[in-house]
Backbone as CSV, one residue per row, in Angstrom:
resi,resn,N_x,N_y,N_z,CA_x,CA_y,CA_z,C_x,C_y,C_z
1,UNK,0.851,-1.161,0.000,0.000,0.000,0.000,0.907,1.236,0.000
2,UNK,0.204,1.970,-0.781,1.346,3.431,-0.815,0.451,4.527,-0.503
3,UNK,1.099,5.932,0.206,0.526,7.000,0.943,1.530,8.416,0.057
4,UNK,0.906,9.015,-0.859,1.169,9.894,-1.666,0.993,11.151,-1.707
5,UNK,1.555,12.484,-1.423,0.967,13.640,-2.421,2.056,14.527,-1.332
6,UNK,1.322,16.055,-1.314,1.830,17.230,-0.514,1.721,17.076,0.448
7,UNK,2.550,16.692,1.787,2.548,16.957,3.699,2.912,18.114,3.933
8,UNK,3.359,18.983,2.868,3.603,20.390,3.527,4.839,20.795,4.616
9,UNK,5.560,19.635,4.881,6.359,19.259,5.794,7.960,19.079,5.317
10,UNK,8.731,20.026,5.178,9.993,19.494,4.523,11.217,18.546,4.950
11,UNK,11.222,17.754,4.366,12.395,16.083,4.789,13.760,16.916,5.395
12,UNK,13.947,18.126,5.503,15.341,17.845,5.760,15.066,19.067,6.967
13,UNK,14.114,19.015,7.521,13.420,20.125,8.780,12.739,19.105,9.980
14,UNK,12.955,18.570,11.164,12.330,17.795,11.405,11.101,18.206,12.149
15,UNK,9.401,17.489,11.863,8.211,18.502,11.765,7.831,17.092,12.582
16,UNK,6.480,17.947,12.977,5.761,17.040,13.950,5.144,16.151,12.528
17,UNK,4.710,16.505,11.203,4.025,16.048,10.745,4.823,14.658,9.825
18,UNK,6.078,15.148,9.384,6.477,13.958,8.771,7.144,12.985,9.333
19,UNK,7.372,13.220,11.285,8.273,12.694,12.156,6.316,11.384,12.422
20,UNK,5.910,11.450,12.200,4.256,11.063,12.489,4.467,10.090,11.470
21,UNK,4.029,10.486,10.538,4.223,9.720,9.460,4.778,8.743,9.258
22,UNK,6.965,8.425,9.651,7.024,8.270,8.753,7.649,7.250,10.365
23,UNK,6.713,7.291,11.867,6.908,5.880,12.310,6.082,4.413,11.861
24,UNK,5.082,4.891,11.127,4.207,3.841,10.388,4.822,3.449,8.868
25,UNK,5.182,4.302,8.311,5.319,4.429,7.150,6.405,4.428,6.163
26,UNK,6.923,4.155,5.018,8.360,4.123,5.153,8.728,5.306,3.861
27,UNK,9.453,6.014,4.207,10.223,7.148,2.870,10.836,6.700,1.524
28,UNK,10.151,6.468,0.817,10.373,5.454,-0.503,11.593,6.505,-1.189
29,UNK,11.857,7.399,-0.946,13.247,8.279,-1.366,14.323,7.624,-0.619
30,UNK,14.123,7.674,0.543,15.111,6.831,0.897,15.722,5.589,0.998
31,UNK,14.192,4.372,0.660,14.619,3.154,0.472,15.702,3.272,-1.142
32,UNK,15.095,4.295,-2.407,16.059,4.102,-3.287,17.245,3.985,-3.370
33,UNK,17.463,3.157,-3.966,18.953,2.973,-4.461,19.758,3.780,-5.162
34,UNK,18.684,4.653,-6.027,19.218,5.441,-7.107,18.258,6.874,-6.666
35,UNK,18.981,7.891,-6.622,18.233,9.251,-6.170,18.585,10.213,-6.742
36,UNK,17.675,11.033,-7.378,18.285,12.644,-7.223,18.120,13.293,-6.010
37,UNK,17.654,14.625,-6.147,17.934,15.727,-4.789,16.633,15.669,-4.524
38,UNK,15.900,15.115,-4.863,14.466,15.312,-4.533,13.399,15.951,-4.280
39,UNK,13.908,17.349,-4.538,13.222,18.551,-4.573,12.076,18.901,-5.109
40,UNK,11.071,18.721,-4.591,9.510,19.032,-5.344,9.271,19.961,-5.817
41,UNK,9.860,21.433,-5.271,9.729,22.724,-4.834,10.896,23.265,-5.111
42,UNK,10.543,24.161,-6.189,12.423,24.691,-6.608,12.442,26.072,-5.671
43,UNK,11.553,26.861,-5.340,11.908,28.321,-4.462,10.228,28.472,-4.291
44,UNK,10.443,29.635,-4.058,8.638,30.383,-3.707,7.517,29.941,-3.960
45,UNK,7.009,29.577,-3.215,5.408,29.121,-3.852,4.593,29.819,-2.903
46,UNK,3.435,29.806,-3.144,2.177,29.800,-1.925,2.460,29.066,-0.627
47,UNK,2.325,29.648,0.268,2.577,29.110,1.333,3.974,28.896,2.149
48,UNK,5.056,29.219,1.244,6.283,29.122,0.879,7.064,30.342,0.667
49,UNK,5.852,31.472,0.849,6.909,32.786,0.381,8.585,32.702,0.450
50,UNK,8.701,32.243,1.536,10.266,33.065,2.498,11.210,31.899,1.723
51,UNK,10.200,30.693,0.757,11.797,29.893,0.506,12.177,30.369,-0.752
52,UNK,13.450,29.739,-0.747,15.040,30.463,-1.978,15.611,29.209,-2.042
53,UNK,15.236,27.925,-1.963,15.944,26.971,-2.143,15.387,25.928,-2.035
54,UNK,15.798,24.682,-3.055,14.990,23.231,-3.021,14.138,22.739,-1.794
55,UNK,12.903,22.067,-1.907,12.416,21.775,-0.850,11.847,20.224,-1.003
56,UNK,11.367,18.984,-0.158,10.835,18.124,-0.791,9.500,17.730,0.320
57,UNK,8.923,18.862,0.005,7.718,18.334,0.683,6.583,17.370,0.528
58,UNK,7.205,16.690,-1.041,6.239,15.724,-1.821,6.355,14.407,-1.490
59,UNK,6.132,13.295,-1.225,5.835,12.295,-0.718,5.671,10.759,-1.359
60,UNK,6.329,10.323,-1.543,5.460,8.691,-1.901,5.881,7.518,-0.473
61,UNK,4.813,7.023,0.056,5.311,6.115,1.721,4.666,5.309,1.186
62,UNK,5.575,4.140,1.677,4.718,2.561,1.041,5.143,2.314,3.063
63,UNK,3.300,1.441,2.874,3.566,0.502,4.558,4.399,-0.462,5.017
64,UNK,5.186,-0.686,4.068,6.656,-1.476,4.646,7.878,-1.483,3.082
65,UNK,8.641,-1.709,4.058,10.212,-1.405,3.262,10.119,-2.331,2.060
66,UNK,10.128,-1.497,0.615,10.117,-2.147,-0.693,11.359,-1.742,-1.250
67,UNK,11.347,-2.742,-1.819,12.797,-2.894,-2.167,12.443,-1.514,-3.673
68,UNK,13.320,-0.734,-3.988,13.099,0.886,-4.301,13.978,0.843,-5.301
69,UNK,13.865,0.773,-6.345,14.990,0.739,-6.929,15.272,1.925,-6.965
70,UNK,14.624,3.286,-7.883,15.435,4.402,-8.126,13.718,5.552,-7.505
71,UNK,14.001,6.405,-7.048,13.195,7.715,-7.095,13.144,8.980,-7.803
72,UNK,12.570,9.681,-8.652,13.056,10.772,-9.392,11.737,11.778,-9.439
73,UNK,12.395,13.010,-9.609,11.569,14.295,-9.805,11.070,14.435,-11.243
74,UNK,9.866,15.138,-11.397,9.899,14.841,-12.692,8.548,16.302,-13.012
75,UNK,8.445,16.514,-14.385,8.030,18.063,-14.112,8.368,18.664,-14.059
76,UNK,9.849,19.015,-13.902,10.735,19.704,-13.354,11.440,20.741,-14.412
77,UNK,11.089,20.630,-15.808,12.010,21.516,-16.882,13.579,20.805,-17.085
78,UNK,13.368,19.593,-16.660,14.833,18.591,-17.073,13.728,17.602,-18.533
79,UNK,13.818,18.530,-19.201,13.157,17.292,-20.577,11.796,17.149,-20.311
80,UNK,10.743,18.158,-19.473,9.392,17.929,-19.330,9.150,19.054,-18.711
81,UNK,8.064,19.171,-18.989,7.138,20.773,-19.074,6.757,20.970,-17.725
82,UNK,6.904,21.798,-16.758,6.502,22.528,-15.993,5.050,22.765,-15.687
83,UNK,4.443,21.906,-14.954,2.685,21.647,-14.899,2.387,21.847,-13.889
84,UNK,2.797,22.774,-12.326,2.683,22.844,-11.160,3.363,24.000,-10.539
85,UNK,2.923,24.506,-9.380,4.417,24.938,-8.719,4.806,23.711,-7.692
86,UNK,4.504,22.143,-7.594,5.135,21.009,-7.313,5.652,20.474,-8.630
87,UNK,6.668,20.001,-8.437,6.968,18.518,-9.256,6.359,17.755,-8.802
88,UNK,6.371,16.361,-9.781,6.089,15.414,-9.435,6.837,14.654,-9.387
89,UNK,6.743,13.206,-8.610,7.883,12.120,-8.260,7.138,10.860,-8.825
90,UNK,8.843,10.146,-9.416,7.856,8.960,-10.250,9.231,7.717,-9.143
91,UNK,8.865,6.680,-8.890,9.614,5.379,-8.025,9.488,4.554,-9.212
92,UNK,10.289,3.625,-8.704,10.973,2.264,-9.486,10.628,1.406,-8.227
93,UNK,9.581,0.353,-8.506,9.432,-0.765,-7.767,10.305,-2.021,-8.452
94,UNK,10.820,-2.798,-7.021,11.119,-4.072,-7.890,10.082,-5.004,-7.949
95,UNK,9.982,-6.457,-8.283,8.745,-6.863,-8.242,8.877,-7.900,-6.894
C-alpha cells in the first residue's frame, strides 16, 4: 500500500508532521537505491513565500520497506514541461 501527495512538511526540517508519518510508514526516497535531490519545490510558492531553495515536501510512503529501486523528480524543466508549482515524483518498484 502506498501514501502519496503534498505533507507540507519538509524532509530535511524535522516537523511534527512527517516525524508522524514516517513511524508507520516508510520514505520510498530513501529506500532508493538510485536518487536525485528530490526537490519538489524549486523556491517560492504559496505558502512558501520566504523559501530560496529546493524543498521536498512531496511524498510517496509505502507501509513497509520495498525494495526501491530508483526515485526521481519529474516536471521539473529537465526534458518535461513545468505543470505545477510542485513537481512530481515517479519510483521504481522491484517486483
Amino acid at each position: 500500500m502506498f501514501l502519496l501527495g503534498d505533507f507540507n512538511n519538509p524532509a530535511h526540517i524535522k516537523q511534527e508532521g512527517y516525524e508522524l508519518v514516517t513511524q508507520n510508514w516508510f520514505d520510498t526516497y530513501h529506500l532508493a537505491a538510485q536518487k536525485d535531490t528530490g526537490f519538489t519545490v524549486a523556491d517560492a510558492i504559496d505558502g512558501w513565500s520566504e523559501n530560496q531553495s529546493g524543498l521536498r515536501i512531496d511524498y510517496i510512503f509505502a507501509n513497509q520497506p520495498v525494495k526501491t529501486i530508483s526515485s526521481q523528480v519529474i516536471f521539473n524543466d529537465n526534458n518535461e514541461p513545468i505543470i505545477s508549482d510542485h513537481f512530481g515524483i515517479v519510483v521504481e518498484i522491484a517486483d
